[in-house]
N, C-alpha and C positions, 0 to 999 in steps of 0.2 A: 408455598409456591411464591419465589420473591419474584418482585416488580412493581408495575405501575397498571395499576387495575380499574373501569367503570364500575359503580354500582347501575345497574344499568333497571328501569321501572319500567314495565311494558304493562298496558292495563288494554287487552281485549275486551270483546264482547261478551266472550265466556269465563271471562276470569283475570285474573293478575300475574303475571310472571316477575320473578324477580332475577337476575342474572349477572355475572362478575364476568366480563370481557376485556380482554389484553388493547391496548392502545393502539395494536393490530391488527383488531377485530376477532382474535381466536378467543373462543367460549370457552369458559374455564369450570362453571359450573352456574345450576338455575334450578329454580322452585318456581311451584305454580300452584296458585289456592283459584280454585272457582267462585264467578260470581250470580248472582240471581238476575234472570232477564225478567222484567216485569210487562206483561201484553194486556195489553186494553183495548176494550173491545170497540173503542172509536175511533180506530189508527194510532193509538198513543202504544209509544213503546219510551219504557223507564228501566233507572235502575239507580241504588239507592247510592248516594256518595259516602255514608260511612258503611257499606257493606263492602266498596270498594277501596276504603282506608285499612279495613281490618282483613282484607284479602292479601292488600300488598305490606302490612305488616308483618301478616302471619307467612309469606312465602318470603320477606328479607330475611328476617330468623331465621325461617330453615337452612337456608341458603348458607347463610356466614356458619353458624352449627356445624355443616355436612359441607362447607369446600373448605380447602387450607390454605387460602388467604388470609393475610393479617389485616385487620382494618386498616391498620396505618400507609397499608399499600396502595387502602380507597383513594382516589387523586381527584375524584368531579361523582358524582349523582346526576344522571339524565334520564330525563321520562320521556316516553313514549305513550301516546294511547289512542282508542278511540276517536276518528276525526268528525267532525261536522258534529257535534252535540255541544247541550247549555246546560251548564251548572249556573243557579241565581245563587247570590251569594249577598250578605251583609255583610254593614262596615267590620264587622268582627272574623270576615272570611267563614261564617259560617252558613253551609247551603240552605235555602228556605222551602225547597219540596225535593222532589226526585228530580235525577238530571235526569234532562230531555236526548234521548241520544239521536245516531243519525238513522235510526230507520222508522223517525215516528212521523207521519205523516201528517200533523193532524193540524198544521198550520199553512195550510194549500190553502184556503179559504180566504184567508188573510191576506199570503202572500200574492194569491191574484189580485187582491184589491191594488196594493201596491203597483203591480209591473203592467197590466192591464190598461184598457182606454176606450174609448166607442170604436178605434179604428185599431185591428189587432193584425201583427205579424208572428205565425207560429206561438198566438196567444197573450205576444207582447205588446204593447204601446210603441209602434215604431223607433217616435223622438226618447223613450225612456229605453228601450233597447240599445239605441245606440250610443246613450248614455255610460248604461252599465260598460255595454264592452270595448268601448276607446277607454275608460277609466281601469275596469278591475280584468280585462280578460273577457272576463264569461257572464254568468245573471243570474241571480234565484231560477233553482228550480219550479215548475210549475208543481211539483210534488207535495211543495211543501217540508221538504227532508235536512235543509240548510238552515245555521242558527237563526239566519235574522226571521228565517222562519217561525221557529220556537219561539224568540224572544217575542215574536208579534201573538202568537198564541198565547203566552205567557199573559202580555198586556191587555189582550179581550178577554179573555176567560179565567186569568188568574190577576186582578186588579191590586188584590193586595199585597201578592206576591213584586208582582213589577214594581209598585210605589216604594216597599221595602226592599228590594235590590240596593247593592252597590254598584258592582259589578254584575257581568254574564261572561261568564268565562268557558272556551272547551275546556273538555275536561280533563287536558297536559295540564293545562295553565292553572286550574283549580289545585291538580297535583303538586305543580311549582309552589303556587301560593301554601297550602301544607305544608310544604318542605323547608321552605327559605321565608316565608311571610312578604312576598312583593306577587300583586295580583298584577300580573302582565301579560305580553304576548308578543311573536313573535312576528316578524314579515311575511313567515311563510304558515305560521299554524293561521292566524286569522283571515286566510285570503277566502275561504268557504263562507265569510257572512256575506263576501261581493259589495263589502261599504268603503274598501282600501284601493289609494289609483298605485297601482302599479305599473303604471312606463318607467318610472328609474327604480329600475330595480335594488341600486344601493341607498333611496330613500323612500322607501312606501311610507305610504301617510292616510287616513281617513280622508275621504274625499265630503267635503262641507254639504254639496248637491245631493252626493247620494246617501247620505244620514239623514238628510231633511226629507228626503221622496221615503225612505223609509220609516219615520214617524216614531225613529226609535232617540230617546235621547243620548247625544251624543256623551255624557260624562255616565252611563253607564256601560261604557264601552272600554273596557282594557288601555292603557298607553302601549305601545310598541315598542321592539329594542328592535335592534339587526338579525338577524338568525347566526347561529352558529359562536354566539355570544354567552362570557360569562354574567351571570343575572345575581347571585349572591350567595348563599351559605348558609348550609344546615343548622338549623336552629339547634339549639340547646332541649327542648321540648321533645325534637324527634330524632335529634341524638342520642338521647337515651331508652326513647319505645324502641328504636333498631338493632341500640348498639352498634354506633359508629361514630367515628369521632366527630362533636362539634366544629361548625367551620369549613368543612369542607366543600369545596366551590360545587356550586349548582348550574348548569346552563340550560339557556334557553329548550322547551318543551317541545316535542313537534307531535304533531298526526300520525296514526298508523302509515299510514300513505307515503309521506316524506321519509320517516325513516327507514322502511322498507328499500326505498327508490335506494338510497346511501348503502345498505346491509345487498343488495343486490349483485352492487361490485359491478353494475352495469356505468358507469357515471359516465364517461363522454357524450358530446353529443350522437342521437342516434344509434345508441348503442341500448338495444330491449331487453325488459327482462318482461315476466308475464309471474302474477300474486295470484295462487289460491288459498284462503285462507275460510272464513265464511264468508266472507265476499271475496273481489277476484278483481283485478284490472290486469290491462298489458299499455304498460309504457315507457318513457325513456325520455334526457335531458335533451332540450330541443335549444338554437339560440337566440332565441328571439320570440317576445308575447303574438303569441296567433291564439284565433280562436276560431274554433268548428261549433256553430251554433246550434247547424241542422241534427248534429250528433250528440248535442250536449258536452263537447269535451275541448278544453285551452290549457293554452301554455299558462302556467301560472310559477310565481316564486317560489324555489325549491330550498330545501333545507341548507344546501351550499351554499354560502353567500357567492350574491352574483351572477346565481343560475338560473334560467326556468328550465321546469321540467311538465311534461303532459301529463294532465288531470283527468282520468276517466274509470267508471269505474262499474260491475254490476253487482248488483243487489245479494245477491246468494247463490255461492259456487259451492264451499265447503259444507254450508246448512243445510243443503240439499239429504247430501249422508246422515249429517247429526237429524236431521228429519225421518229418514228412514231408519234411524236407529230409535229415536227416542219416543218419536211421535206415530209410526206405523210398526213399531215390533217387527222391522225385517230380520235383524241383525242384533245379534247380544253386543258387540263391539267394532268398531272399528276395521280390524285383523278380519273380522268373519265377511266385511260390507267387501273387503277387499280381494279375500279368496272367492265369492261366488263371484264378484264381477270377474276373475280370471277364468270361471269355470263355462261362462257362455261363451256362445261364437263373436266373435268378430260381425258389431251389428245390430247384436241383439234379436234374432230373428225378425228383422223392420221392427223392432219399437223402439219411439221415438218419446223422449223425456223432453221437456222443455223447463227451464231452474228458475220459472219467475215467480218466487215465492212472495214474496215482498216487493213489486213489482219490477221495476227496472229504471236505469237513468242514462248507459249506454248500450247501443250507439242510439237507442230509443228514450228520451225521457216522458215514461207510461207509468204511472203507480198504481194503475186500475189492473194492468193485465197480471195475469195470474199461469202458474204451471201445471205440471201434472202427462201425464202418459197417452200420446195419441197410435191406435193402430192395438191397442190392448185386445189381447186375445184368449181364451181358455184354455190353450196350451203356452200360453207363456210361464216361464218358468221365474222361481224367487231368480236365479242367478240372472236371468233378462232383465228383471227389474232392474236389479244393479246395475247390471253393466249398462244399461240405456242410463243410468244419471250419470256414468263417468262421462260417458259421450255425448250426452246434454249436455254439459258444461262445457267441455271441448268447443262442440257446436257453438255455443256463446261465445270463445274465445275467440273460432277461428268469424266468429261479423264484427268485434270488434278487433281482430287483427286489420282484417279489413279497411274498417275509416281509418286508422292507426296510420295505414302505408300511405293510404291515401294524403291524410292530413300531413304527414311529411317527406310525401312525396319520392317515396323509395321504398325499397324491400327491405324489409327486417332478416336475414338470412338467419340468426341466430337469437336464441333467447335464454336469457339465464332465468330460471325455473326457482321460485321463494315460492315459503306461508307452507301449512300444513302437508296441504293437498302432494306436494310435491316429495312426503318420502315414501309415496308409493310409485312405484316403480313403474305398475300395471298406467298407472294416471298417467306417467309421466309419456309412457312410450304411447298412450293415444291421443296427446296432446302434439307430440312430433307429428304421429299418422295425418290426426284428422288437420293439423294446421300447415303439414307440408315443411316444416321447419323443424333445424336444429334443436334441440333441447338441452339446457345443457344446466344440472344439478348444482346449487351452491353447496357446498360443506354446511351441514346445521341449516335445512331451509327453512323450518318453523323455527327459528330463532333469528331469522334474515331483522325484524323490528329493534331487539334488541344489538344486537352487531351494528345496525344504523345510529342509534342512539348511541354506543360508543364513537362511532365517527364522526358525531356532532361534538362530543368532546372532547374528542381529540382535536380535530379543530377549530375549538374554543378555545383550548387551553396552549393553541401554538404548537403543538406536540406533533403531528403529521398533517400532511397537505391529502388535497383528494387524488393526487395521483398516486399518492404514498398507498393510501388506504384503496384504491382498486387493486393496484399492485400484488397487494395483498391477499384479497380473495376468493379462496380455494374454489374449484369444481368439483365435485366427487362425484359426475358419471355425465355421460354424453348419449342420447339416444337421438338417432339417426331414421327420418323417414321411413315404412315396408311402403313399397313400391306395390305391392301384392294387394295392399289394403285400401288403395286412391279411388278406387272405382264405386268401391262401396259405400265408403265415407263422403265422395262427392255427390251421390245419387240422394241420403238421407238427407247432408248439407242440405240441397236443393231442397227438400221439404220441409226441412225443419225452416226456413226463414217464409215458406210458406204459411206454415202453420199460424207465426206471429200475424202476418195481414186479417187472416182468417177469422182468427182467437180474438182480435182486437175489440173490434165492436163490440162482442157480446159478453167481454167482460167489462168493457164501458158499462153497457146498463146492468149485468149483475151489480157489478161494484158504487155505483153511479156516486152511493151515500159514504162513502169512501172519499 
């Protein structure tokens, strides 16, 4: 198949994708090896960095193997992964324990010390509040879930580790650095430590204040390029573990997040799309840095040079299923989780699911609260079960639809539908229902990461512009509101944001040690 092709790296939380997409965005072929989630029982969630080299090793191979692209057609290698996590890393680029990724918690303690004061706003140091967000946007989360989080955990409880660091790098940039040997990063992957002032958006920079109020040393801190930028070329070392020609240009890394927003094909301003994947957000390019503190969610630098785009996000949409598949034995796969949810009513007989597994960060930032099934009954059926998590997560979507319109100030009529969740069909059309909105299908939505990640180098490399690349991509289906279904979906709505008030407190003191 001639032309000009990405090798395109997507590294999830479940695994590694590897994928060959046209300089158009159209998917030509992709492999996927899974990776190990590793849970600790103190809020630490890990995962090992060469379990995730030998994942996206063993899915490039198959890849070139089983599609008929010529290497020589490869034109740029762009990674994708994982956002808000810490790879420590030595001068030799090699990692010194497990990355820390972004649903581990376990540097809240820390990072209160940091943003905290005698005198607190919403938990913050007022003068340090308004620090952070004239500079970066937005401000550590009180969760603990954001790197400079990590790396402060890292520093109190792993001493030897931090002393021996080079760097801390997400874990794009770890990936870049394997690829090309330059430990960098970007405008827009680093904006999650909250240490970068972004008002000019064509020069972000570490802010000198906010490195020093964070106690992290600044020369373990990645240098920055532009986004959208070529960074260097495939070593000779990993040109040969893939099988691909040395030299070949590398660019800049970004976040599942960013390249998602680019693979969405939603890119103007105010133009939404909505991510289910194991997590979930709904947003869209805005023009200009705002921030919504009460919600946890700002404009922050987008993968496009020149752009912001809104950062918000919840904890566990897609996990929910892989939960009741792996962790409750509802479901042998996927296809089964998906036919009983089509087999209940509309509803679920009133039971109401609520997805806050791993706590939450919008439009609530709460790590303590927790989910699970309210209104369970003995005649509720396996397909209720089901179907009340499709429409839990709905429910989630449609409160952060919510601040969303809110925060810019308009209705979203339309949303382009990425990440797993979205090639079921059943999901799709009760995401229409319960959010009142357009729904409208990308071509390949669970490959929406990788397709962004071509669009970063395509516009690295000068090849197409971002109008070129919306232009470009496909819808393969449109679901339209039932009018039939509003009644019932706004009566549950109503109690499911009940429920959170309710739930709140008393998963405070469950969790308290959390």
């Amino acid at each position: 198949m001639p032309g000009e092709h990405v090798l395109a790296v997507d590294l999830g939380t479940g695994g590694a994708k590897a994928a060959l997409v046209t300089l158009d965005g159209d998917l030509v072929g992709h492999a996927f090896e899974p990776t190990e989630l590793i849970l600790l029982p103190d809020g630490g969630v890990e995962q090992d960095p060469a379990g995730w080299w030998a994942a996206i090793t063993t899915a490039v191979r198959r890849l070139l193997a089983d599609t008929p692209v010529a290497v020589d057609d490869i034109v740029a290698v762009s990674v994708t992964a994982q956002w808000s996590g810490t790879v420590a890393v030595d001068g030799a680029g090699e990692p010194l324990m497990n990355a820390v990724i972004w649903m581990d918690s376990r540097g809240a303690r820390h990072i209160g010390e940091v943003i905290g004061g005698r005198v607190r706003v919403l938990g913050y140091d007022p003068r340090k509040l308004r620090l952070f967000i004239s500079r970066t946007g937005g401000a550590p989360s009180h969760s603990g879930k954001d790197p400079v989080a990590h790396i402060l955990h890292i520093r109190h409880e792993r001493p030897d580790v931090y002393a021996a660091a080079t760097h801390f790098l997400e874990p794009a940039d770890y990936l870049n650095l394997r690829i090309c040997g330059r430990a960098i990063s970007s405008y827009d992957c680093i904006v999650a430590h909250w240490l970068t002032d972004n008002r000019d958006i064509a020069r972000v920079r570490y802010d000198p204040e906010l490195v020093a109020l964070s106690g992290i040393d600044p020369d373990k801190l990645p240098p920055l390029v532009p986004s959208a930028t070529v960074v260097g070329a495939v070593t000779a070392a990993v040109a040969e573990e893939w099988g691909i020609p040395a030299g070949t240009p590398v660019v800049t890394a970004t976040g599942d997040v960013h390249s998602a927003v680019l693979g969405s094909g939603a890119l103007g301003d105010y133009e939404g799309h909505l991510y289910i994947g194991t997590s979930s957000w709904l947003s869209c390019h805005v023009p200009a840095k705002r921030t919504d503190l009460l919600h946890n969610q700002a404009a922050l630098p987008s993968a496009l040079p020149g752009r912001y785009f809104l950062a918000n996000e919840h904890e566990t949409a897609g996990a929910c299923l892989l939960h009741l598949r792996d962790q409750l034995g509802v479901a042998a796969d996927l296809d089964e989780l998906n036919r009983l949810a089509g087999a209940s009513p509309v509803g679920a007989n009133r039971l109401i699911y609520t997805p806050w597994l791993n706590g939450e960060r919008t439009p609530v930032d709460d790590h303590t609260i927790r989910g699970g099934w309210s209104n369970l009954a003995l005649a509720h059926t396996r397909a209720e079960l089901v179907r009340s998590v499709f429409e839990g997560v709905a429910f989630n979507s449609r409160w952060l639809l919510e601040v969303v319109e809110r925060f810019v100030k308009r209705p979203l009529p339309q949303l382009n539908f990425i990440g797993g969740g979205a090639r079921s069909d059943l999901w799709c059309q009760v995401h229409a229902d319960v959010l009142d909105r357009r729904i409208r299908r990308v071509v390949d939505p669970q490959h929406a990461n990788a397709r962004g990640a071509a669009v970063v180098a395509a516009i690295a490399l000068g090849h197409r512009t971002a109008e070129q690349v919306a232009g470009g991509v496909k819808i393969d289906a449109e679901f339209e509101p039932q009018a039939a279904d509003r009644a019932t979906y706004d009566e549950l709505y109503s109690e499911f944001r009940k429920l959170y008030k309710a739930h709140k407190p008393i998963h405070a003191r469950l969790n308290r040690h959390r």
